[in-house]
C-alpha positions, -999 to +999 in steps of 0.1 A: +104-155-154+096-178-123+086-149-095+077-164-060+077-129-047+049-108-033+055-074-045+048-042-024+041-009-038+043+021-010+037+053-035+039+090-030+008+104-046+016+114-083+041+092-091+025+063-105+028+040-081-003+019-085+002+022-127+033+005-121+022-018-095-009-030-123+015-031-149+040-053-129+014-077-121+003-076-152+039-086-171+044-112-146+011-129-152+000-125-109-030-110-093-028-071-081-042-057-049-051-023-043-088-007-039-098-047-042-089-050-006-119-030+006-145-051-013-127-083+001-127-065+039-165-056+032-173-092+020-155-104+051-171-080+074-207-076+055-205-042+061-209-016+025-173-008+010-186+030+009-179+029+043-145+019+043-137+039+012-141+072+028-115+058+054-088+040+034-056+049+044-063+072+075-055+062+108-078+064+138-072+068+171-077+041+196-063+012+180-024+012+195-044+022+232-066-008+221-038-033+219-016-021+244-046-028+270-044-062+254-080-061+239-071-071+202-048-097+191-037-089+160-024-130+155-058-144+163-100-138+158-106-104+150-125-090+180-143-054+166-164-044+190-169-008+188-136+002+173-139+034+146-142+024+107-104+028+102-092+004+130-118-020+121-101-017+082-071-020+092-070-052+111-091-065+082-064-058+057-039-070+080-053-101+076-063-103+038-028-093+032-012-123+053-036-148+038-030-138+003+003-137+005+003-174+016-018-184-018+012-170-042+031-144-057+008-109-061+012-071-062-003-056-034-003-012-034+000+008-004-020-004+032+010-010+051+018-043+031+051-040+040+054-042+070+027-064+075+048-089+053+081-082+072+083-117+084+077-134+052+112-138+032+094-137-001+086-100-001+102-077-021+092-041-011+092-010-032+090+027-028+079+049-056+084+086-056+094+114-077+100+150-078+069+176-067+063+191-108+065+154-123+038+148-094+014+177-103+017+170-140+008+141-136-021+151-107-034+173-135-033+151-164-043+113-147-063+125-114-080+151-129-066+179-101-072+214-104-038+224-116-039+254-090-050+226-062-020+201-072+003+203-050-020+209-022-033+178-027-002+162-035+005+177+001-026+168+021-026+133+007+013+122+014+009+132+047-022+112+054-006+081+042+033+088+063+007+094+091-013+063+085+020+044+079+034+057+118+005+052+136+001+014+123+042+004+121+059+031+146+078+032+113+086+062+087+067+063+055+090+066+030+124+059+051+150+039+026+158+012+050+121+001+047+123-008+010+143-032-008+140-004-040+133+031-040+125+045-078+123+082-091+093+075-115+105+109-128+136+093-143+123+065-162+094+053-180+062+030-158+072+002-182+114+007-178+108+008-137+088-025-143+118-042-162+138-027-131+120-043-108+119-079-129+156-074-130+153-074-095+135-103-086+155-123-113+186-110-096+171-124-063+164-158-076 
């Protein structure tokens, strides 16, 4: 198929999300972001991508105060100076994202892509989630989770990335009108969702 899309994946945790996202970049033959992101902010930044591991996906504190006070431009040099880990991976990623999605079509999981991307008319975004026991099966079986500790995590996890999401968009993580398709991974097969989402983009031309 001829994609020209960049394709978002926003995921609850357990559902698949970034299995499907691979596999979708895999089928249509395109590169796939997700932990590669920090390496390429750490390159960028020279700083170690332990440090911006432990910090993926959180939100900080100062950033919105930051910009509001007109300190950091998020359209021009990235100007760090003493902001936390987090703020200083965001802005990063913000950037990657725009720049890669300028070199061709990819898959690119989670960090807000979506709405980093809003502007750019070949984006199709996608939310995966699915029911709480598909998501601690599967928390058991392919995260290696505690079974009694599943849905905690499941819990603790989701709500780090819907408050990540907010703090970064002023959005809601996980919201319908956000997403051009929103698929209950419980319902079909990683490899039926990707022909879903092919199906999709064909549709769109």
């Amino acid at each position: 198929m001829n994609n020209k899309y960049v394709i978002t994946i926003s995921r609850q945790f357990g559902s698949g999300g970034r299995a499907i996202g691979h596999k979708l970049a895999d089928k249509l033959g395109i590169p796939f972001y997700d932990k590669e992101l920090i390496s390429i902010a750490a390159k960028d930044s020279g700083l170690s991508p332990e440090v911006f591991k432990s910090v993926d996906e959180t939100a900080a504190n100062s950033l919105l105060y930051s910009l509001s006070m007109g300190m950091y431009n998020l359209g021009g040099p990235l100007a760090m100076g003493d902001l936390p880990v987090n703020d200083k991976l965001y802005l990063l990623q913000h950037e990657i994202i725009k720049d890669i999605a300028t070199k061709g079509p990819c898959v690119i999981v989670g960090r807000c892509a979506d709405y980093v991307l809003k502007d750019n008319p070949h984006t199709v975004n996608v939310f995966i989630y699915a029911d709480m026991e598909y998501r601690k099966k599967r928390a058991v079986t392919v995260h290696d989770i505690e079974e009694r500790r599943a849905e905690t995590v499941i819990n603790k996890t989701d709500k780090t990335r819907a408050n990540y999401y907010s703090f970064y968009t002023g959005k809601k993580w996980g919201v319908a009108q956000n997403y051009d398709l929103c698929i209950n991974s419980a319902q079909l097969s990683d490899d039926k969702i990707v022909e879903l989402i092919c199906s999709y983009i064909n549709l769109k031309g």
